[in-house]
PDB file of N, CA, C and O in Angstrom, chain B, residues numbered from 101:
ATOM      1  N   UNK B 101     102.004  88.303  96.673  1.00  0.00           N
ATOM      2  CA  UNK B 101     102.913  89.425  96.806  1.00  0.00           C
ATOM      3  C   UNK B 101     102.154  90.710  96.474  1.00  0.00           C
ATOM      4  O   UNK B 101     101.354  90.682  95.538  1.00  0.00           O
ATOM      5  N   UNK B 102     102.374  92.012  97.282  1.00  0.00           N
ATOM      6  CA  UNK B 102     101.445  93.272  97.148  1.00  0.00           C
ATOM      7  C   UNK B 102     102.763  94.115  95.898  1.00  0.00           C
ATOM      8  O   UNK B 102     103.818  93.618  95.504  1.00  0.00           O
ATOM      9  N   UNK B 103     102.349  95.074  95.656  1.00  0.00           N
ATOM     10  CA  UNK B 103     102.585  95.481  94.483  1.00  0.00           C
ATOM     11  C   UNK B 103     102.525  96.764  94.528  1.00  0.00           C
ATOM     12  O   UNK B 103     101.398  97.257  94.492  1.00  0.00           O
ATOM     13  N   UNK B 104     103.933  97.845  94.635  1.00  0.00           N
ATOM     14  CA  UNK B 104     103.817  99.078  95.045  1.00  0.00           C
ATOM     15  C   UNK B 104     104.278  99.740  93.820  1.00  0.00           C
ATOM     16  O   UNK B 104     105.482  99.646  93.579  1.00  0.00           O
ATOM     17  N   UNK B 105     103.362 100.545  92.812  1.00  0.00           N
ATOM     18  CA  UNK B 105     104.175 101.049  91.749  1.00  0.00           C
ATOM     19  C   UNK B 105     104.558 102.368  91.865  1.00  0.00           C
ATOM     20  O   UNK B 105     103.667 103.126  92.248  1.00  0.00           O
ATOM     21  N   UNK B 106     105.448 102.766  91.679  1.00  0.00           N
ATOM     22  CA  UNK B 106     106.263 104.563  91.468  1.00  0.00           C
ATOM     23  C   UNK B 106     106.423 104.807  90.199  1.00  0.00           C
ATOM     24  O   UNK B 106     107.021 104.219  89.297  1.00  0.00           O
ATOM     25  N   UNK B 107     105.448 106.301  90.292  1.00  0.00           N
ATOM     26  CA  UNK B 107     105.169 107.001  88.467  1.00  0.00           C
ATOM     27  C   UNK B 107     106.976 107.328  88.428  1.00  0.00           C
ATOM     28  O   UNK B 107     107.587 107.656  89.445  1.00  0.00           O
ATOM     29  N   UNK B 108     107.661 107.159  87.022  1.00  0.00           N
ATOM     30  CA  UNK B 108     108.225 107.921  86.771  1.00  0.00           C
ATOM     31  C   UNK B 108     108.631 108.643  85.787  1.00  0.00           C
ATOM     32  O   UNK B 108     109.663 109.049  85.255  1.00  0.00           O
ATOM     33  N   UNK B 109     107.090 108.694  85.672  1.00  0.00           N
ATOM     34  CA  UNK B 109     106.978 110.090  83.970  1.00  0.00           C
ATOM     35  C   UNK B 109     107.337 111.316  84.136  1.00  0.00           C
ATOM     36  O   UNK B 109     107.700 111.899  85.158  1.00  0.00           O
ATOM     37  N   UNK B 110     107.223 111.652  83.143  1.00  0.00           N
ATOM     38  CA  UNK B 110     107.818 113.399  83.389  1.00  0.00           C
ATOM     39  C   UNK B 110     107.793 114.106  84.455  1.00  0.00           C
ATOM     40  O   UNK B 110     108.784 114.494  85.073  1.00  0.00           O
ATOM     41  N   UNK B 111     106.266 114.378  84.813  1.00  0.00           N
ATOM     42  CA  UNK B 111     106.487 115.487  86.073  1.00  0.00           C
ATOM     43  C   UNK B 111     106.846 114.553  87.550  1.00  0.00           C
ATOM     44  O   UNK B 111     107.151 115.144  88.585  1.00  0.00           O
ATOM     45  N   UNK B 112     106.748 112.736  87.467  1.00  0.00           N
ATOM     46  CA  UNK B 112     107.578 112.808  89.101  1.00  0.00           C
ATOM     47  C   UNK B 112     108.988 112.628  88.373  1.00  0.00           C
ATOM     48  O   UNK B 112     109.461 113.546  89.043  1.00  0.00           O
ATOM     49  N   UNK B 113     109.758 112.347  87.805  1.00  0.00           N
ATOM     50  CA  UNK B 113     110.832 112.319  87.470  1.00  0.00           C
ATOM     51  C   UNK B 113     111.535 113.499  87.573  1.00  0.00           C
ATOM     52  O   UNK B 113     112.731 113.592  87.847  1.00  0.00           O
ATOM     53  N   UNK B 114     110.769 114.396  87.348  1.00  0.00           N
ATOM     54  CA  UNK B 114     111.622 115.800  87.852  1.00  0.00           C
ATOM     55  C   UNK B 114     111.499 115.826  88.878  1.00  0.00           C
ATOM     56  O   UNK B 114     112.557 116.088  89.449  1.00  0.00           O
ATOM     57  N   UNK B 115     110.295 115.611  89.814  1.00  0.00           N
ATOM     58  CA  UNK B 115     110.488 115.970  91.298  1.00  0.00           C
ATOM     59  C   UNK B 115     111.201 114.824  92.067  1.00  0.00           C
ATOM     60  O   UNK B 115     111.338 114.854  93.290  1.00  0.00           O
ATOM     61  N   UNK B 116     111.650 113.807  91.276  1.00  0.00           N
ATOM     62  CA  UNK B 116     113.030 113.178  92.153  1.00  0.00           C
ATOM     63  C   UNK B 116     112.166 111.512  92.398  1.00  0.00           C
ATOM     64  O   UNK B 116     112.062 110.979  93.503  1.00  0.00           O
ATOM     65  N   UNK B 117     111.696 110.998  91.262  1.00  0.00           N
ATOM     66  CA  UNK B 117     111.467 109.866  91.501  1.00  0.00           C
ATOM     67  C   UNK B 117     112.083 108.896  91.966  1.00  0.00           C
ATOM     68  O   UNK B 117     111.590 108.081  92.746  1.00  0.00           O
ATOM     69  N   UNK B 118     113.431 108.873  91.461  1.00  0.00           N
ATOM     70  CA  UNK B 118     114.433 107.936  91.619  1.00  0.00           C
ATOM     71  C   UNK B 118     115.134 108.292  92.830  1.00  0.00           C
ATOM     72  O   UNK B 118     116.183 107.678  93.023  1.00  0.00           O
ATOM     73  N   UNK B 119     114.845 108.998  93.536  1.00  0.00           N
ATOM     74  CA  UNK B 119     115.051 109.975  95.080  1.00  0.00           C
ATOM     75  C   UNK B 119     114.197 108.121  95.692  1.00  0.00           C
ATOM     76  O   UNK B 119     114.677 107.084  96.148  1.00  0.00           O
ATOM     77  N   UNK B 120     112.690 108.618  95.320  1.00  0.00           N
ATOM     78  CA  UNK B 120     111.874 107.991  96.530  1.00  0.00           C
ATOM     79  C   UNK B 120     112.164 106.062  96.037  1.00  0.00           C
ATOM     80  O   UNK B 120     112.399 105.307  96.981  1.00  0.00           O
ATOM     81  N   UNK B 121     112.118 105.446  94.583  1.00  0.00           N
ATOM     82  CA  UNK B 121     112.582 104.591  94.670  1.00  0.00           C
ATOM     83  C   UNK B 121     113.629 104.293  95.587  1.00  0.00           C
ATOM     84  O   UNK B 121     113.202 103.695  96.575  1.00  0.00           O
ATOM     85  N   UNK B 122     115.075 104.545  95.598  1.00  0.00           N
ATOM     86  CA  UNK B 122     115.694 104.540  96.281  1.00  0.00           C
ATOM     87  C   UNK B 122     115.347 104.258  97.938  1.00  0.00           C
ATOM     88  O   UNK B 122     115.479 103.179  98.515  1.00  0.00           O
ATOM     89  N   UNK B 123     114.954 105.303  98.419  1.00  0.00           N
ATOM     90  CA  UNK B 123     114.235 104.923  99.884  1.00  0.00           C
ATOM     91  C   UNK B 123     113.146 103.591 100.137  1.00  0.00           C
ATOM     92  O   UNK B 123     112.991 102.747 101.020  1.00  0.00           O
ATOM     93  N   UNK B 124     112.529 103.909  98.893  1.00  0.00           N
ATOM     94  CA  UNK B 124     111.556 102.551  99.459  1.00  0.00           C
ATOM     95  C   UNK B 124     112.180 101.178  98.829  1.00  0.00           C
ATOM     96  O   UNK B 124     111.583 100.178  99.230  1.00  0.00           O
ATOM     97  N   UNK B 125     112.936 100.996  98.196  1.00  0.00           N
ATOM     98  CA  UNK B 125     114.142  99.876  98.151  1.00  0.00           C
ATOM     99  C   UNK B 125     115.078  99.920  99.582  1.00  0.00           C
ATOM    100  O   UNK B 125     115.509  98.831  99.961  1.00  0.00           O
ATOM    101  N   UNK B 126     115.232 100.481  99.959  1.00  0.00           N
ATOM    102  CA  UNK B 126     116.398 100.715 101.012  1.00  0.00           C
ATOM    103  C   UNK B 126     115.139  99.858 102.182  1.00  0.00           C
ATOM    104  O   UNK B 126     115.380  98.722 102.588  1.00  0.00           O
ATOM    105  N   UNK B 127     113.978 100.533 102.552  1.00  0.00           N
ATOM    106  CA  UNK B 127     112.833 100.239 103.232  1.00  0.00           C
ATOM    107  C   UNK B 127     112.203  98.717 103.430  1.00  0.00           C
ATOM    108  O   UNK B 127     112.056  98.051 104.455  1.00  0.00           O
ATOM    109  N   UNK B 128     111.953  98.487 102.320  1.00  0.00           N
ATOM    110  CA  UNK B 128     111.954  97.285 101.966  1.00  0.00           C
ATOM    111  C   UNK B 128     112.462  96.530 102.542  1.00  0.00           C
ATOM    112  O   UNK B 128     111.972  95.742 103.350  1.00  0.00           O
ATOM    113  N   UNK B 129     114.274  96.734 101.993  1.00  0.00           N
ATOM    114  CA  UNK B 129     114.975  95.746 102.928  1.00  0.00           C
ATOM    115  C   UNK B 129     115.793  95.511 104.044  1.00  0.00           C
ATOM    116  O   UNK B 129     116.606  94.628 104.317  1.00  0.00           O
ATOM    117  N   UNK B 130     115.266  96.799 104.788  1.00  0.00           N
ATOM    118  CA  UNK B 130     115.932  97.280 106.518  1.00  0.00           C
ATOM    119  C   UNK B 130     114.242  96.056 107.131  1.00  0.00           C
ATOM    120  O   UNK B 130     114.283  95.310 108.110  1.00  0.00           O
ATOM    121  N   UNK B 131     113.157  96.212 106.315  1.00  0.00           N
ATOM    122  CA  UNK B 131     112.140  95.752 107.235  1.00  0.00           C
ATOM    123  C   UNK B 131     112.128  94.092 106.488  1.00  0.00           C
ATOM    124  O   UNK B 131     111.109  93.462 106.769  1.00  0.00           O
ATOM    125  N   UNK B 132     112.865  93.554 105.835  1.00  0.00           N
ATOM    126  CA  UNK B 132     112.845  92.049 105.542  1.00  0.00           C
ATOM    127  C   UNK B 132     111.470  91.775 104.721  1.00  0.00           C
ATOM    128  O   UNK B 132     110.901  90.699 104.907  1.00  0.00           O
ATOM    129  N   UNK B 133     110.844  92.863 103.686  1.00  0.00           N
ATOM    130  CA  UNK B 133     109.535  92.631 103.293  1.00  0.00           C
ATOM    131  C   UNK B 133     109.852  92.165 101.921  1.00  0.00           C
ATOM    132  O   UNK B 133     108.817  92.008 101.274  1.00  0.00           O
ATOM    133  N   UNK B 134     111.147  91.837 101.126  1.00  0.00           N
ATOM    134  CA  UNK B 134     111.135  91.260  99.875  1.00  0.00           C
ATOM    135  C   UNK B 134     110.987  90.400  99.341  1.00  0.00           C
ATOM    136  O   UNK B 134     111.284  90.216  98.160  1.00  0.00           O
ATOM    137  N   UNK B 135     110.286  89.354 100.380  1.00  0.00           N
ATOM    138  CA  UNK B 135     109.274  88.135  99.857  1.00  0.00           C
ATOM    139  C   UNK B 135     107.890  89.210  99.912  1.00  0.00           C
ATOM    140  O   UNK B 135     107.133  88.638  99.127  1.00  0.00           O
ATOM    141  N   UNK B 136     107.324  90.152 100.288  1.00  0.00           N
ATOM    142  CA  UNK B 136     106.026  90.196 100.391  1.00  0.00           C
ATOM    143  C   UNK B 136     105.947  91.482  99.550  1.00  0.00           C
ATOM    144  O   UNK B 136     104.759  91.450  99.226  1.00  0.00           O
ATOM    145  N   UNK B 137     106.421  92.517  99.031  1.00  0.00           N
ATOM    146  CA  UNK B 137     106.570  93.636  98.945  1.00  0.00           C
ATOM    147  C   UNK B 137     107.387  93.597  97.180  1.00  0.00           C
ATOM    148  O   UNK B 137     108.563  93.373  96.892  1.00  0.00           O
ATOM    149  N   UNK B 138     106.397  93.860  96.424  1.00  0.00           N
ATOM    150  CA  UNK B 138     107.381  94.161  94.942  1.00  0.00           C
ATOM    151  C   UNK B 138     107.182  95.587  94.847  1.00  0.00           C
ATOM    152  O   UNK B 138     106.215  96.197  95.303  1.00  0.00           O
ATOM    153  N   UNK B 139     108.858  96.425  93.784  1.00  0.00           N
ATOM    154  CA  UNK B 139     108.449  97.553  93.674  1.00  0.00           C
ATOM    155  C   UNK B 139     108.489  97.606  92.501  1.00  0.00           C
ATOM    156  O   UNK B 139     109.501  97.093  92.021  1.00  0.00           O
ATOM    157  N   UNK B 140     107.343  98.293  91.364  1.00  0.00           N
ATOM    158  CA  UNK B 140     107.499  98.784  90.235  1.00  0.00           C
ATOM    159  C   UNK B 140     107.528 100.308  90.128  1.00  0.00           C
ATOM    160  O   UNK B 140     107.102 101.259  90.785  1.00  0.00           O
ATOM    161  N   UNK B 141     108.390 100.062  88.730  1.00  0.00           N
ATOM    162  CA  UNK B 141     108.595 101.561  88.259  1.00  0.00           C
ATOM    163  C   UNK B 141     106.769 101.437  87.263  1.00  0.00           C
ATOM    164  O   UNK B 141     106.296 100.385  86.834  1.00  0.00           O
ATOM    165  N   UNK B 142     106.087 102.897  87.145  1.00  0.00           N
ATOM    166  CA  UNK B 142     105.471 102.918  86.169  1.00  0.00           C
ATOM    167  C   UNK B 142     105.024 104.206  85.610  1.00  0.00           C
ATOM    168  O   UNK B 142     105.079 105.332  86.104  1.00  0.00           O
ATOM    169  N   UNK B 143     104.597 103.825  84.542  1.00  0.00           N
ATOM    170  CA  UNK B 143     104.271 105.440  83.951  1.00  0.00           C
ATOM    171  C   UNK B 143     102.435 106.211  84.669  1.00  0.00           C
ATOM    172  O   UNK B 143     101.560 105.714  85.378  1.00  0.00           O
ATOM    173  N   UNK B 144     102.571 107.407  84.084  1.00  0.00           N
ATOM    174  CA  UNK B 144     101.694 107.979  84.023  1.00  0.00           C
ATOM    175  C   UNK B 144     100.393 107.666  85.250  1.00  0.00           C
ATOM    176  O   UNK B 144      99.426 107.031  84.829  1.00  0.00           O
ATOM    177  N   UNK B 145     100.382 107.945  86.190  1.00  0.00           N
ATOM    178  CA  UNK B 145      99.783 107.311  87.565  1.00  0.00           C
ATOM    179  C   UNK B 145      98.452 107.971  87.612  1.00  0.00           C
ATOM    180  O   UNK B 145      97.450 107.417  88.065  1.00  0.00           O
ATOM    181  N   UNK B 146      98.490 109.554  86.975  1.00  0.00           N
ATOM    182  CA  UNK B 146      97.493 110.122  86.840  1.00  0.00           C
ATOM    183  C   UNK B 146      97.268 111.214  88.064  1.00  0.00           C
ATOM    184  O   UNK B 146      96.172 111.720  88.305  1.00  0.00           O
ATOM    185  N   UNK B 147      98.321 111.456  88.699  1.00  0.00           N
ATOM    186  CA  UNK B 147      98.147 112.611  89.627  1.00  0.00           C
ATOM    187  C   UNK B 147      99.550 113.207  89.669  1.00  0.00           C
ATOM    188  O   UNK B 147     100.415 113.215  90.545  1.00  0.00           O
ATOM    189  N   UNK B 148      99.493 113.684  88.482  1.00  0.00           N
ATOM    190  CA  UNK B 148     100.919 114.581  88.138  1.00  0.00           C
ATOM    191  C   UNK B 148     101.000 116.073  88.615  1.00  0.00           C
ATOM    192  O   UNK B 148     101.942 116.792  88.282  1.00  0.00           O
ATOM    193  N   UNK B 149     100.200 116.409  89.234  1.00  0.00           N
ATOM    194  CA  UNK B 149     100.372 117.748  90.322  1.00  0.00           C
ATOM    195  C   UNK B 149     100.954 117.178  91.289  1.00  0.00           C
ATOM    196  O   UNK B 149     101.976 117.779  91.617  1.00  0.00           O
ATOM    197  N   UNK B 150     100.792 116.504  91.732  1.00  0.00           N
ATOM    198  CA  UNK B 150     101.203 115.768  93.273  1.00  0.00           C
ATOM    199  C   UNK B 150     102.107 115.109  93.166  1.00  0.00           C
ATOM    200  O   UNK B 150     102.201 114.264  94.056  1.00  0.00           O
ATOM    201  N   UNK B 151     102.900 115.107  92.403  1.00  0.00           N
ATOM    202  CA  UNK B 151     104.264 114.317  91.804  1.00  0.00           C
ATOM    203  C   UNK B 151     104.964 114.166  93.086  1.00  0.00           C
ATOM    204  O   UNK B 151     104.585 115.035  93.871  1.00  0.00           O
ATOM    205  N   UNK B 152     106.060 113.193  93.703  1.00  0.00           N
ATOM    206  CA  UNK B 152     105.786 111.961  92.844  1.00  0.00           C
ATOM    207  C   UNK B 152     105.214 110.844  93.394  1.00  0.00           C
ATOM    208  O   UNK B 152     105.703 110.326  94.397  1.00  0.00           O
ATOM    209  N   UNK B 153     104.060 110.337  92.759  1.00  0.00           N
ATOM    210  CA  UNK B 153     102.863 109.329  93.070  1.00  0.00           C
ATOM    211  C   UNK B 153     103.347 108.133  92.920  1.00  0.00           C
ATOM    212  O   UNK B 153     104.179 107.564  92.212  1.00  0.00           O
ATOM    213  N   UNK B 154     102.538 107.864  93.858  1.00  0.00           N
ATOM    214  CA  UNK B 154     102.946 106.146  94.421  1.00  0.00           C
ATOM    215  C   UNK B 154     101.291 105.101  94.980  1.00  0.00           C
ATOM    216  O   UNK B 154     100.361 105.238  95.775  1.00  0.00           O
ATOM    217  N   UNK B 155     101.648 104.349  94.209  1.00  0.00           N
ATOM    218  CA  UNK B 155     100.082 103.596  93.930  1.00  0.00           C
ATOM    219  C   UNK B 155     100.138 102.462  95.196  1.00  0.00           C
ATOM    220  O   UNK B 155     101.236 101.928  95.041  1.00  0.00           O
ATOM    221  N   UNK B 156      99.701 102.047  95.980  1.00  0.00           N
ATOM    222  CA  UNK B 156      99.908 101.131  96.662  1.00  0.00           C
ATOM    223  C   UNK B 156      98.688  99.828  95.936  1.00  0.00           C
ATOM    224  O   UNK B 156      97.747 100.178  95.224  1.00  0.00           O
ATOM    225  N   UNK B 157      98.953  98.422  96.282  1.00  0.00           N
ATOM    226  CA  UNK B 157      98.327  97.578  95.778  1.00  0.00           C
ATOM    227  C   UNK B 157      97.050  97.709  95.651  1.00  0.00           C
ATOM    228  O   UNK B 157      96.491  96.922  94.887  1.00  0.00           O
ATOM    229  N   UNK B 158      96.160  98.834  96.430  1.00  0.00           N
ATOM    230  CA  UNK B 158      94.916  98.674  96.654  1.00  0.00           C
ATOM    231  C   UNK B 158      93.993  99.900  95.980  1.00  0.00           C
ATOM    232  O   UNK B 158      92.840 100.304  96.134  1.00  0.00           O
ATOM    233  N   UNK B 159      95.464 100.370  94.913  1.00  0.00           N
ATOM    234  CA  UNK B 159      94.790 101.312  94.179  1.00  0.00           C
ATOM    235  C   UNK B 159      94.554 102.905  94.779  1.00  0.00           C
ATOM    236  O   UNK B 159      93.648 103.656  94.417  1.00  0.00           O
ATOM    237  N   UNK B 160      95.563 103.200  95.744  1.00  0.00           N
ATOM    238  CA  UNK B 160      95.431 104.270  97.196  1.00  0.00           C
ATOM    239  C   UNK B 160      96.737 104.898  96.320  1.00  0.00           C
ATOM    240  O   UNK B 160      97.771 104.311  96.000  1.00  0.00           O
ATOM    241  N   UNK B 161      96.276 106.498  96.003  1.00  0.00           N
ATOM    242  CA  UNK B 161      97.891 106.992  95.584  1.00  0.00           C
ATOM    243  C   UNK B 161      98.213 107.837  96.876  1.00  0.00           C
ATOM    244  O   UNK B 161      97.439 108.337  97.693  1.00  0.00           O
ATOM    245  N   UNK B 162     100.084 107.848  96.790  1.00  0.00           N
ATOM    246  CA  UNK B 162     100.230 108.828  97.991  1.00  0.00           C
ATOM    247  C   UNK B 162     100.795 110.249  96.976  1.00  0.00           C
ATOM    248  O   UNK B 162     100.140 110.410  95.947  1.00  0.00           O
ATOM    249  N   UNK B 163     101.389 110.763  97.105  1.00  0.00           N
ATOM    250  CA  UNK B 163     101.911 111.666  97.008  1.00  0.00           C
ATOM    251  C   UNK B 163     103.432 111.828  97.973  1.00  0.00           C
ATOM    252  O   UNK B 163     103.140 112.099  99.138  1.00  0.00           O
ATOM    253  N   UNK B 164     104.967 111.723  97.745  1.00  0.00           N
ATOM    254  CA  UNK B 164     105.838 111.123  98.148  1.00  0.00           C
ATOM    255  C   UNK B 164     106.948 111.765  97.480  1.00  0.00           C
ATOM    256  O   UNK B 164     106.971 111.981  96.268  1.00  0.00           O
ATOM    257  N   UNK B 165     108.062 112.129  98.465  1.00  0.00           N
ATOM    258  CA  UNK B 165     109.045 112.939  97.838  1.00  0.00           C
ATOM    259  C   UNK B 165     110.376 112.456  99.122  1.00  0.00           C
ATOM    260  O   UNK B 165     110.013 112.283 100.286  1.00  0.00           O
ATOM    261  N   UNK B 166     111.418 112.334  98.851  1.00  0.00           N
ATOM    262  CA  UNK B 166     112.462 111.815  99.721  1.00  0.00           C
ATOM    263  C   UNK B 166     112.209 112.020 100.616  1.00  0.00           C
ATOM    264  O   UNK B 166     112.222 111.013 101.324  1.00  0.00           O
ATOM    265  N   UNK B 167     111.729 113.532 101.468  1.00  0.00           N
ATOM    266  CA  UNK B 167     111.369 114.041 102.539  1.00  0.00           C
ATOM    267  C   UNK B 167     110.656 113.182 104.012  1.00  0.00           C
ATOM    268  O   UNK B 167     110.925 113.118 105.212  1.00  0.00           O
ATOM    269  N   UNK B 168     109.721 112.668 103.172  1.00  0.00           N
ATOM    270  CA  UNK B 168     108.068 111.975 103.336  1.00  0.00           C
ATOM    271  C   UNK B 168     108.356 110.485 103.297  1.00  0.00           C
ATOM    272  O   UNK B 168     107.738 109.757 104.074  1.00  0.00           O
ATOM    273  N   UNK B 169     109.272 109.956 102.429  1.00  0.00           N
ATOM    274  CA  UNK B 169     109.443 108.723 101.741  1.00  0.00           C
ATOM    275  C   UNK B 169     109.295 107.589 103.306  1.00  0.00           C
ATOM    276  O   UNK B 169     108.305 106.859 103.265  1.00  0.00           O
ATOM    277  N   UNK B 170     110.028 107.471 104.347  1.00  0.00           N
ATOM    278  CA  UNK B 170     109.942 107.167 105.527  1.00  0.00           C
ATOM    279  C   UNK B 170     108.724 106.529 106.004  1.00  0.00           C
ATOM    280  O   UNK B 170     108.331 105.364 106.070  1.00  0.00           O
ATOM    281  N   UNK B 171     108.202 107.802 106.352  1.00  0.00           N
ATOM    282  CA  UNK B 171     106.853 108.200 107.140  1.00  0.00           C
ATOM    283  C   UNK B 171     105.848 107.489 106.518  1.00  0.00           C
ATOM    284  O   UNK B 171     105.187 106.611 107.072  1.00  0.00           O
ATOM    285  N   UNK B 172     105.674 108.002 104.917  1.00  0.00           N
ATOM    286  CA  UNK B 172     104.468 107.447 104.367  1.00  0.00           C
ATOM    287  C   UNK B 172     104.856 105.872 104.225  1.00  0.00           C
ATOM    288  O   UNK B 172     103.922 105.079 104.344  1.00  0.00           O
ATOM    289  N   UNK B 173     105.897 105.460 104.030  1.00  0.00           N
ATOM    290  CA  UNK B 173     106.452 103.574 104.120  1.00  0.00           C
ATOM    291  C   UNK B 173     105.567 103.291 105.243  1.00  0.00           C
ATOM    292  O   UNK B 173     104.555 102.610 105.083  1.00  0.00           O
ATOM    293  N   UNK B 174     105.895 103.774 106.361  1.00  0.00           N
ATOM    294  CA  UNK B 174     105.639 103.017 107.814  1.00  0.00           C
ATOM    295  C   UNK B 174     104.808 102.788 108.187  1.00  0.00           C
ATOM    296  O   UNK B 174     104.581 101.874 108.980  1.00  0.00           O
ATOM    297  N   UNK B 175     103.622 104.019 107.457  1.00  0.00           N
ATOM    298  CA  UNK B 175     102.593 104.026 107.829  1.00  0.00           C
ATOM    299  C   UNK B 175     101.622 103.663 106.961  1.00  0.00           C
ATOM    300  O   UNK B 175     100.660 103.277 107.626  1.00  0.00           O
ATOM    301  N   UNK B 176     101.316 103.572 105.358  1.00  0.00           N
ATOM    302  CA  UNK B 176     101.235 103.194 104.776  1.00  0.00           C
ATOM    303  C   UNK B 176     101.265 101.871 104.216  1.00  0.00           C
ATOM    304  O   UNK B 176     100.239 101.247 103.945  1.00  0.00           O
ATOM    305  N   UNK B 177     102.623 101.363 104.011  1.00  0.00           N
ATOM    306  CA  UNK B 177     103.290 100.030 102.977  1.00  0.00           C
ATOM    307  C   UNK B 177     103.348  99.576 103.905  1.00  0.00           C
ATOM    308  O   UNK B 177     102.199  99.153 104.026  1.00  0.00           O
ATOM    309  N   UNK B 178     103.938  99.257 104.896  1.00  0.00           N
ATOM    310  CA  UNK B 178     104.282  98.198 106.100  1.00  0.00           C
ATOM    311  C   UNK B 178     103.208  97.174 106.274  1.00  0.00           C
ATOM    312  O   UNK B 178     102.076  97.412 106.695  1.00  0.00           O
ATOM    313  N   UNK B 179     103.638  96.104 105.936  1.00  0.00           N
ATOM    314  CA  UNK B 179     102.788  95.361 106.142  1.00  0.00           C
ATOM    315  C   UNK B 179     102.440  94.237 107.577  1.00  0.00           C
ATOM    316  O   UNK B 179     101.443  93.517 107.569  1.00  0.00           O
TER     317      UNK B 179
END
């Protein structure tokens, strides 16, 4: 199973972490990936300008905000 974590420390939590959880839960399971696809919440990701960061399994951060949340899934996470 791949392993997608979302910072939600201070600075993405203000910019609406629980915004992009949301979408990429929703994502997840419009595309049937919840045998292959875990999502964690986690702290401190380390690119807190770019809030809010999202680590994909391979150690790749995006930078991700409800807006974006979609786009960067599809093209990105999709496995």
């Amino acid at each position: 199973m791949k392993s997608i974590k979302i910072c939600i420390g201070s600075a993405c939590h203000l910019k609406g972490s629980y915004e992009v959880i949301e979408a990429f839960k929703k994502l997840i399971k419009e595309n049937n990936l919840e045998q292959e696809i875990e999502l964690c919440a986690s702290f401190c990701i380390g690119n807190c300008k770019e809030a809010v960061s999202v680590m994909r399994w391979d150690g790749v951060v995006f930078s991700v905000d409800k807006e974006n949340a979609k786009d960067i899934f599809e093209r990105e996470f999709k496995i």
